[in-house]
C-alpha positions in Angstrom: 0.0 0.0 0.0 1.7 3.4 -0.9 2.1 5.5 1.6 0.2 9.0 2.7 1.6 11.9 0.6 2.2 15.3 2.8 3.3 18.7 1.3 4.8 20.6 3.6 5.7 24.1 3.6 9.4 23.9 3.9 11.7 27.1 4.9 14.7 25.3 5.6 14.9 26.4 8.9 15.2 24.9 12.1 11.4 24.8 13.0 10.2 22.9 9.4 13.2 20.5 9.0 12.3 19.3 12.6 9.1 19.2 11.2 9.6 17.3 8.1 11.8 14.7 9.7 8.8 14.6 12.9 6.1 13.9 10.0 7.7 11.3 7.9 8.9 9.3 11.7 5.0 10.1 12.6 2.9 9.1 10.2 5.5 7.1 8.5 4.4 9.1 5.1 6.1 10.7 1.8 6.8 14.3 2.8 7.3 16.4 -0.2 8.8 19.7 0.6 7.7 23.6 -1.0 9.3 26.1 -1.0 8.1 29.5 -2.3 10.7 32.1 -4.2 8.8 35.2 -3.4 11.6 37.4 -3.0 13.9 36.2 0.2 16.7 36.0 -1.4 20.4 34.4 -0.1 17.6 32.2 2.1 17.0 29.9 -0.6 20.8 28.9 -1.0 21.3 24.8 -0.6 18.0 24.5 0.1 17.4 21.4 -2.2 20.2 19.3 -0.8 18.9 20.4 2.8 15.5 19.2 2.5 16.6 15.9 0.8 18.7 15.3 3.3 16.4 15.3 5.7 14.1 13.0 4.1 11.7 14.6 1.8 11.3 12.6 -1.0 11.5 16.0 -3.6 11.1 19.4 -3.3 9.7 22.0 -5.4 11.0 25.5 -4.8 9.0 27.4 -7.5 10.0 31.2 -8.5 6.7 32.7 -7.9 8.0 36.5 -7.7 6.6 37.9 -10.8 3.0 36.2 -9.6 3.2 37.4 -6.2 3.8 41.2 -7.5 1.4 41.7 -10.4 -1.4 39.2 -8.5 -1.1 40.1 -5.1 0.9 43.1 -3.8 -0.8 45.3 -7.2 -4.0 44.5 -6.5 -4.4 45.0 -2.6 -2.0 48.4 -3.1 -5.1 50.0 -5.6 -7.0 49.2 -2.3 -5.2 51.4 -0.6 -4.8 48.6 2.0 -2.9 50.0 5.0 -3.5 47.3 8.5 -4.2 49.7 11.7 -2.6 52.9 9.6 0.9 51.4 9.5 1.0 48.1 8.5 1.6 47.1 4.5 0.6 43.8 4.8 4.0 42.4 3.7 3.5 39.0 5.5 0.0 38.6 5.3 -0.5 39.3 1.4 2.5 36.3 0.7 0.8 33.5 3.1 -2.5 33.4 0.3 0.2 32.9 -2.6 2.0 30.1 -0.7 -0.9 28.4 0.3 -2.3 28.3 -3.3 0.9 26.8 -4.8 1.0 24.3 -1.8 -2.7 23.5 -2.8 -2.0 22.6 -6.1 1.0 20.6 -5.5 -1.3 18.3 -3.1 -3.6 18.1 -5.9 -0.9 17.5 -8.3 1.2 14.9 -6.7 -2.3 12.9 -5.2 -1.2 14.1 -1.7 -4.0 13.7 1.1 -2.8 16.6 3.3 -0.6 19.4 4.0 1.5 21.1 6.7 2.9 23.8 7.8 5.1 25.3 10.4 3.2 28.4 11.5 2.6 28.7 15.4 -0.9 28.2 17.3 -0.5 31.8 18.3 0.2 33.2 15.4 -1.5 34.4 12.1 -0.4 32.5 9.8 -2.0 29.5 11.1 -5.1 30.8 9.8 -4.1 32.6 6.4 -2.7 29.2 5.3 -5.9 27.2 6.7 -8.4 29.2 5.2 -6.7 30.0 1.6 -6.8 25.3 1.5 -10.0 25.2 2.4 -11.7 28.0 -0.2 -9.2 26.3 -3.0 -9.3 22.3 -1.5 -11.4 22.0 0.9 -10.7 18.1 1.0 -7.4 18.7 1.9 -6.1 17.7 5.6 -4.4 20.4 7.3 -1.5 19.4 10.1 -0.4 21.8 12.6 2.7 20.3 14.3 2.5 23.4 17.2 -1.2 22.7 17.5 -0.7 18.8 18.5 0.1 18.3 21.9 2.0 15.6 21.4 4.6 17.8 19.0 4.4 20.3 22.1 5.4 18.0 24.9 8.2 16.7 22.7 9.8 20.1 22.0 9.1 22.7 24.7 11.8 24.5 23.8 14.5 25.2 21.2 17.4 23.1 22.7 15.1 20.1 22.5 14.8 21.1 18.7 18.3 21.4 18.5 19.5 17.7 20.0 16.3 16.1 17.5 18.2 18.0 14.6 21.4 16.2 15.6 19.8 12.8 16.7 18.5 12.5 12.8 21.4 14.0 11.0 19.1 17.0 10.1 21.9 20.0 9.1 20.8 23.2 10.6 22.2 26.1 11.4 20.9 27.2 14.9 22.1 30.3 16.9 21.5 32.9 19.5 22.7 36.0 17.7 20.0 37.1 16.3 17.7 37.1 19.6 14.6 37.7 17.0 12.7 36.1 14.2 12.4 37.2 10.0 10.3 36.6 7.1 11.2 38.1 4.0 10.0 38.6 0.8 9.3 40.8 -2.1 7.5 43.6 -0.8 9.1 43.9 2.8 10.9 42.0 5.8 9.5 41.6 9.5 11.3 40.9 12.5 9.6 40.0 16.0 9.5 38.1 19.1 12.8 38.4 21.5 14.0 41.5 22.6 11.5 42.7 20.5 8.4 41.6 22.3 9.2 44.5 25.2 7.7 47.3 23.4 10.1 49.9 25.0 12.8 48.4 23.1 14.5 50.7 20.8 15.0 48.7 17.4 15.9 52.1 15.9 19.0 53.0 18.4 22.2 52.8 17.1 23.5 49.7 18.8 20.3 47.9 17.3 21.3 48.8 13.1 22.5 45.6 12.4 19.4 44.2 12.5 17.7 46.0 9.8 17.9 44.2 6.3 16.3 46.2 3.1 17.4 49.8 4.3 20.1 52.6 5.8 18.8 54.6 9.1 17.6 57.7 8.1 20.4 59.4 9.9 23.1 57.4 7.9 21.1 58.1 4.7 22.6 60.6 2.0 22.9 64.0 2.2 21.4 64.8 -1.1 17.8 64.2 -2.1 17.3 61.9 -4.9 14.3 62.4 -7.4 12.1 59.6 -8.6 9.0 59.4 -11.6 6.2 56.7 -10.9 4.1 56.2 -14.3 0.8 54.8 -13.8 -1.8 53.5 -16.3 -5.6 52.5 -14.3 -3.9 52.4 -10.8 -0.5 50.3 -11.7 2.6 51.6 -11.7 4.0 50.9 -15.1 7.3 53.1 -15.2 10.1 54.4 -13.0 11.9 57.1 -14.0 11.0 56.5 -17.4 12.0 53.0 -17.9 8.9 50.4 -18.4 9.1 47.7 -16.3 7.2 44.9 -15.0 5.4 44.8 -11.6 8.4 42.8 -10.3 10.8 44.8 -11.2 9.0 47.8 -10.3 9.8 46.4 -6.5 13.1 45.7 -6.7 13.8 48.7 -8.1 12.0 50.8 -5.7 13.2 48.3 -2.4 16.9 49.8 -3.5 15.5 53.6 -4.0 13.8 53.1 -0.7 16.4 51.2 1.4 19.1 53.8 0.3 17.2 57.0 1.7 15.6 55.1 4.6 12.5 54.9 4.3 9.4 52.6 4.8 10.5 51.7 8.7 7.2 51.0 10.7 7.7 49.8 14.5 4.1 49.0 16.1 2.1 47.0 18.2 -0.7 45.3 16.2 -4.0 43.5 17.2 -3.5 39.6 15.6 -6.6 38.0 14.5 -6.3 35.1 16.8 -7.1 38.0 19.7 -3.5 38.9 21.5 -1.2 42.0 21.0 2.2 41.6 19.1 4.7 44.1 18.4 6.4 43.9 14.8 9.2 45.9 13.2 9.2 46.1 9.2 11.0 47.3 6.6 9.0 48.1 3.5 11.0 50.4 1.4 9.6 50.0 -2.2 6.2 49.3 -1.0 5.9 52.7 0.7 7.2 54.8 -2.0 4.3 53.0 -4.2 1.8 53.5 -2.0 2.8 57.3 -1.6 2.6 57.8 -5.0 -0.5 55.8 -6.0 -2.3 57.9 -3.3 -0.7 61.1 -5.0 -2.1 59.9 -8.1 -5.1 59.1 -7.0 -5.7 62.8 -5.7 -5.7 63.9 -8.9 -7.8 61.4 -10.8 -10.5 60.0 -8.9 -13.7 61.0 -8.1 -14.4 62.5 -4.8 -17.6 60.1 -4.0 -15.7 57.2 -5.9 -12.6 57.8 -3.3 -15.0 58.1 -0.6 -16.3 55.2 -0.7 -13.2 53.0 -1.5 -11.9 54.7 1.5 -14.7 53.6 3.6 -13.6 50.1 3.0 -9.9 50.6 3.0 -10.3 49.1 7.2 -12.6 46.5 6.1 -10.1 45.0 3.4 -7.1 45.6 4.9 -8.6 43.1 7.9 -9.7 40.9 5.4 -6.0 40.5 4.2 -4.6 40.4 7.5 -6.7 37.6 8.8 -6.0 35.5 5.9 -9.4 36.0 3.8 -7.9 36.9 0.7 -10.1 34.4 -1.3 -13.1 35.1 0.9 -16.4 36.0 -1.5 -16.2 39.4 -0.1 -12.4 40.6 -0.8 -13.3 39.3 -4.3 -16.4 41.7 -4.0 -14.3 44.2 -2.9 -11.7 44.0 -5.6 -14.6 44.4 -8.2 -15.1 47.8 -6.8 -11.5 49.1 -6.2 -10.9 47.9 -10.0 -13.5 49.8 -11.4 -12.8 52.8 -9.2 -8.8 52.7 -10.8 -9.4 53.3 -14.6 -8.7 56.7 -14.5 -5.9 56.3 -12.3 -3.3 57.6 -14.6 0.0 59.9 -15.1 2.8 60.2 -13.3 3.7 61.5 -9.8 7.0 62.5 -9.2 8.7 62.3 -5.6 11.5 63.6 -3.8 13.3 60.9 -1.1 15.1 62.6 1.6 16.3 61.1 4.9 13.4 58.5 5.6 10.6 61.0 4.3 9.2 60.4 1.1 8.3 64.0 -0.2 5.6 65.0 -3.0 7.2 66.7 -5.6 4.5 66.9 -8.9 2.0 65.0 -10.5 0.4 65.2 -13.9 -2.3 63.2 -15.9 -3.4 63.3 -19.5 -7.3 62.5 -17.6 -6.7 64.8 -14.2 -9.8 66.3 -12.5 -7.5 69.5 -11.4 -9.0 72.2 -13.5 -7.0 75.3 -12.7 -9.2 77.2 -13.9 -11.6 76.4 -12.1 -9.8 76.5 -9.0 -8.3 79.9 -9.3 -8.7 82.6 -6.8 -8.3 85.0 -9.6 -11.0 85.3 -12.4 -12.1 82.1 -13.7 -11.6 82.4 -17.4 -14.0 79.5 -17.7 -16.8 80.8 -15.9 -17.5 77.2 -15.0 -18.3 78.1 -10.9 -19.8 81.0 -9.8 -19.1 82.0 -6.6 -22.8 83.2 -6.1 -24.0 79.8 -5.9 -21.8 79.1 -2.5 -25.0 81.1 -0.7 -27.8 79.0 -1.4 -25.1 75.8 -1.1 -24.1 76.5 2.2 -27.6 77.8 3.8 -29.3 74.6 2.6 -26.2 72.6 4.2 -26.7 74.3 7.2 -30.6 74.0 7.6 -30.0 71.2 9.8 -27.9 72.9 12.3 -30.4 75.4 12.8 -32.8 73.0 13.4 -30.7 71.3 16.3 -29.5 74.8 17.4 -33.2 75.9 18.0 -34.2 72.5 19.4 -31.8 72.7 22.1 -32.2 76.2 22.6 -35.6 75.4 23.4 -35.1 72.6 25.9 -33.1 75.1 27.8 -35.4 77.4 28.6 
């Protein structure tokens, strides 16, 4: 009888090799290893021969960085997604992606389940849950940290440590770096350790090393440094006048960015599963983007249009946080913050100075900036006339009468 098939997601770090070695001893099954390229660089190097060694029985580590920028980040940045007013969703808009890929490898290779690393506490427990069971729903999911049994086994990291060298598994395990990282495309995180006492300074100077994607703003240059964002219907399609793909749109502004130090965020967030956690991130490129999409967006949209995809800004921002990013209503949502984008278009130019991103210009072929119109000279156009504020503003204020004269009332 051929044994059970299990995809894990496989980073290559201590955590997951313990894991794939714990699964295939377990439930004496075929554990087939996945790793996701979305950007993480040097962290992929001997990754094959790691997981082999280990005992999966093949690994696919699929390049799924072009994907993950045009299908993912684009789409929730024309949201105007922004988690709690700080948070860019770096982590939470990769862990849909992953899943997915994971999904169809399971599917693919006749696999009955799939497993992942993530910890009960945590988030991603839940994005990777729920993206398998909207896409596979007849998929078992197995949560090592969740199974008492895993728990009890390894309470700690030393007990990781001696099960690594009991099976041969080669990892790399060390205490200097008192913190944990996920990296990809659009940003890097770093929490837990010295980082869970929130009066921590990550931004003093003994603490630089840690930071990954960008200078401190004090040790950024002296000189400003211009840069041109084209966009056509709410993607940016240009930088400094060079077309480029949505991938390379990131890596290029992730250097702009980390050069002039910008796009640090230190906060404490509220995770779905109900605790407080405090998270550092570095999201260079994806700040500059943002900036400038919102710049352009002030030009071209709609008042009542931008209203109302600002009124849901909160709503799908949680949506991607908490791992619903192929719930029935993100979908709905995305319908409307398309449509609202297709006069998103021209260029905004910006000014990067010291960890500030500065607005410097923006022009559109279809802007909704008449100058004209706006003057506080003469309006050539005679388009508005200034008359018309009277009746405007007494039938705006009819109400407040009302209320004024109610309340003077009750006083008496």
């Amino acid at each position: 009888m051929a044994k059970q098939k299990i995809v894990l997601a496989y980073s290559g770090g201590l955590d997951t090799s313990v894991i794939l070695a714990w699964l295939k001893e377990t439930y004496d099954a075929e554990i087939i290893a996945f790793t996701a390229d979305i950007g993480q660089k040097d962290e992929l190097d001997g990754l094959e021969a790691k997981a082999l060694q280990t005992g999966a029985s093949k690994i696919y580590i699929d390049d799924l960085r072009e994907e993950f920028a045009s299908d993912f980040i684009y789409p929730m940045f024309q949201s105007g997604a922004l988690y709690e007013g700080q948070y860019l969703l770096g982590t939470s808009i990769a862990r849909p992606l992953i899943a997915k890929r994971m999904v169809e490898i399971a599917l693919a290779e006749g696999a009955t389940a799939i497993a992942h690393g993530a910890t009960g506490k945590g988030n991603d427990q839940v994005r990777f849950e729920l993206t398998a069971a909207a896409l596979a729903p007849e998929l078992e999911v197995i949560a090592p940290w969740r199974l008492e049994q895993f728990r009890e086994q390894f309470p700690g990291r030393a007990e990781m440590i001696t099960y690594a060298e009991k099976h041969n598994i080669p990892v790399q395990a060390s205490a200097s770096k008192p913190y944990s990282t996920d990296r990809n495309l659009l940003h890097i995180s770093f929490e837990s350790g010295m980082l869970e006492d929130p009066w921590f300074d990550p931004s003093a100077v003994e603490n630089e090393d840690m930071y990954v994607l960008s200078v401190s703003p004090e040790n950024a240059p002296d000189q400003a440094e211009y840069v041109e964002l084209e966009f056509v219907q709410g993607d940016c399609v240009s930088v400094n006048g060079k077309h480029l793909n949505p991938l390379q749109v990131m890596e290029l502004l992730n250097e702009l960015g980390g050069k002039h130090g910008v796009g640090r965020v230190d906060m404490v967030e509220n995770r779905f599963v109900g605790m407080k956690s405090r998270g550092v991130y570095e999201t260079p490129g994806g700040s500059i983007l943002f900036t400038a999409h919102r710049k352009m967006e002030s030009l071209t949209m709609d008042r009542e249009v931008m209203n109302l995809r600002d009124s849901l800004i909160t709503r799908y921002s949680t949506l991607v946080y908490n791992g619903f990013w192929y719930a029935p209503e993100r979908l709905a949502l995305q319908a409307l913050v398309t449509e609202s984008q297709k006069n998103v278009s021209g260029t905004v130019r910006l000014k990067l100075y010291k960890g500030n991103i500065i607005g410097a210009g923006v022009k559109s072929p279809v802007s909704l900036y008449n100058p004209d119109i706006a003057t506080m000279e003469a309006d050539p156009s005679k388009a508005y006339n200034q008359e018309d504020a009277t009746g405007f503003i007494h039938l705006n204020a009819l109400r407040l009468k009302v209320s004024a004269g109610v309340e003077r009332n009750a006083k008496k």
